[in-house]
N, C-alpha and C positions, 0 to 999 in steps of 0.2 A: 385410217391405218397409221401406225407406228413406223417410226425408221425402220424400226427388228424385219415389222412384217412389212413393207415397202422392198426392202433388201431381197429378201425368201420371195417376193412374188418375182421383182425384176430380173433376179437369176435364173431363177423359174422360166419364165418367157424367155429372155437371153439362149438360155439352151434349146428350148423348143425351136424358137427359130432359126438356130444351129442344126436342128435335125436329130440332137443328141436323144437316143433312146433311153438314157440311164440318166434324164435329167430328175425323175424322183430320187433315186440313191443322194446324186451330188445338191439336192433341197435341202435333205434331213441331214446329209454332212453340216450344210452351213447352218441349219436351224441350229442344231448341234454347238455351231460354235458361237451364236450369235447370242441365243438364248440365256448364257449365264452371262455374257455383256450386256444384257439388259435388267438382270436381278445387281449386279455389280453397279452398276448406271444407277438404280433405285435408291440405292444403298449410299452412296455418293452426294446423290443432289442435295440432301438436306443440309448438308456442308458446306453446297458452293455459297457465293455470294450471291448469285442468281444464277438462273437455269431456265430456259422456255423448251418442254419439251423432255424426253429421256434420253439420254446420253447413253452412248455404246463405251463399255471402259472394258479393256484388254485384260489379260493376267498380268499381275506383276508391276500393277501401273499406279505411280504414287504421285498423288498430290499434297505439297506442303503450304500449310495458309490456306487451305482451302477455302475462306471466306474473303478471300481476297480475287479469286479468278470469277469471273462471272461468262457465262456462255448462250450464245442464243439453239437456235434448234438444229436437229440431226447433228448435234455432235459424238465424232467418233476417234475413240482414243486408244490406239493398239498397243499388244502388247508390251509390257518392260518400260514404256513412255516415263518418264518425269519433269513433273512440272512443280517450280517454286514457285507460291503466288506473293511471297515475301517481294512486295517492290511498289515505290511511290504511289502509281495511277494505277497497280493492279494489272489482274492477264485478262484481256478482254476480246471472245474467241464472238466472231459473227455468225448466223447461220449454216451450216450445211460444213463446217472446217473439220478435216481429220487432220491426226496427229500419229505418223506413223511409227512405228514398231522401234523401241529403244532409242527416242527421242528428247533428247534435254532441253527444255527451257528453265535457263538460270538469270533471273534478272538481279541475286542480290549471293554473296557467298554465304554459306551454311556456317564458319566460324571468325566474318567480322564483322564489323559495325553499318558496315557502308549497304546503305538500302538504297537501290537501284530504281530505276526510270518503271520499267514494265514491258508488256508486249500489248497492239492490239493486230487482231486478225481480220480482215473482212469476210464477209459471208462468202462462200465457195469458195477456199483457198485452201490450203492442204501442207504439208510440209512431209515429204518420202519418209522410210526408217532411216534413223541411223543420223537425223540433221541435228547440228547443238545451235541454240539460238539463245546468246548471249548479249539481253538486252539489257545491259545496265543502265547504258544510256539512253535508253527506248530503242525501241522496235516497230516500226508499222506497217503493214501489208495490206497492199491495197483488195481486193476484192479477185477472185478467180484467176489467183498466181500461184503458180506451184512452184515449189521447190524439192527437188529431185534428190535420190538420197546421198545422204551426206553431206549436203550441204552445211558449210560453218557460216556465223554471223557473228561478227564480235561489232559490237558497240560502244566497247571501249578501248584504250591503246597503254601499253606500260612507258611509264618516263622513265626517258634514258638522257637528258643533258646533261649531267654531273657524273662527268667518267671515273672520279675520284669515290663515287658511293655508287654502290651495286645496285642492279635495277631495281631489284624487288624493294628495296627500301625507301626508292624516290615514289613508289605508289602506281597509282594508275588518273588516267585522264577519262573523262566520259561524251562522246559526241554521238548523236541519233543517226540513225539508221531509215531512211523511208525507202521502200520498196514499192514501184505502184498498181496499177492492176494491169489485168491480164497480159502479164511478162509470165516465161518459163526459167525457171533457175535448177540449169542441168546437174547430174551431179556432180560430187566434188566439187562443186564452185566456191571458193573462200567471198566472204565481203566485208571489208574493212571499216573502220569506224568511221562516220562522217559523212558517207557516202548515202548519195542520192541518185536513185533510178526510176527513171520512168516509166510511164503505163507501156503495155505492151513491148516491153525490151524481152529480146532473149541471151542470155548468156551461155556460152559455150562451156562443153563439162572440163573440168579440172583449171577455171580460170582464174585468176586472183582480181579481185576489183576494188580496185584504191581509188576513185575516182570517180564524180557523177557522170552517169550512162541519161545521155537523151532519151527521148519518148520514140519506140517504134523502132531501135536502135539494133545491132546482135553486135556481140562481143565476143571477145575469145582471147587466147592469151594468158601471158605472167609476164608484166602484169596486164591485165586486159585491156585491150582497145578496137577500135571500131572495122567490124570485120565488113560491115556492108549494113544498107535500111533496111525494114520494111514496109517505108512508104512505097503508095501506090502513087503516088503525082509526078 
């Protein structure tokens, strides 16, 4: 079985053992919607740089450099999404990752020179609608972390020491981004460049984090800081 048909049976069952008697109508809704995400997914892969598997691709959803992103399996990309694969090491998505609904990843700008670091994603990880993940300087996400919508990730930072010349002119700086697994990144959470978080961290929604987060950690805040563990010892 297919993600498409895996999706249509698990909803399927979902509502039956909800009780729901109209779970045929809300099947053929989603086949409905699933179905031309999988002729769109067809249509796609011969493009990526690699692909295991059919991808689910939304309306409206662009990839640029497509031979540069490469992706393992059940990947699902919703609607309006974009993604540049223009960037050093490439966009490299793990098994089972969506990429929700009007979602930016830009690892390199559309009119300069400067070609950026990359993204990679572990397998089960996800990113909400609406995140922009700006990985010029890399981006990595560890495995079964979610990021909640709206989430921002900047990777890199504008130079500002020469108060005598405008920011935009002194450029930008580039420092990595590692995110690790199973942390939750609620929404509106900013993360600043350079910044290093642990496995299983949770970050509180609307927090700004300039600063490496321990393992097991929760945060919250502007700028974020230690609101309590989730160690058990």
């Amino acid at each position: 079985m297919g993600i498409a048909g895996k999706i249509i049976h698990d909803q399927r069952e979902r509502l039956r053992e909800a009780g729901s008697d109209r779970w045929r109508i809300v099947s053929a809704q989603l086949a409905a919607k699933v179905g031309p995400m999988a002729v769109r997914g067809a249509l796609l892969s011969p493009r990526l740089g690699s692909v295991h598997g059919l991808p689910l691709i939304g309306r409206g959803v662009r990839v640029r450099n497509a031979h540069l992103v490469h992706a393992g399996s059940d990947l699902i990309v919703e609607d309006f999404a974009e993604i540049q694969g223009l960037s050093r090491d490439g966009i490299r998505f793990g098994d089972k990752v969506s990429i929700g609904a009007g979602t930016l990843i830009r690892p390199s700008s559309y009119y300069s020179r400067a070609i950026g670091v990359g993204l990679v994603m572990g397998d089960g990880s996800s990113l909400s609608p609406g995140c922009y993940i700006g990985c010029s300087g890399g981006v990595t996400i560890g495995e079964k972390t979610m990021l909640g919508p709206g989430v921002r990730v900047f990777a890199e930072d504008h130079v500002m020491t020469d108060p005598s010349v405008d920011v935009k002119s002194q450029g930008v700086e580039w420092s990595p981004i590692t995110i690790g697994s199973g942390c939750w990144i609620a929404s509106g959470v900013t993360i600043t460049s350079g910044v290093t978080i642990g496995d299983g961290v949770v970050v509180a929604a609307g927090a700004v984090v300039t600063r490496d987060v321990p393992a097991g950690a929760v945060y919250g805040g502007i700028p974020a800081r230690e609101l309590k563990s989730r160690s058990t010892s």
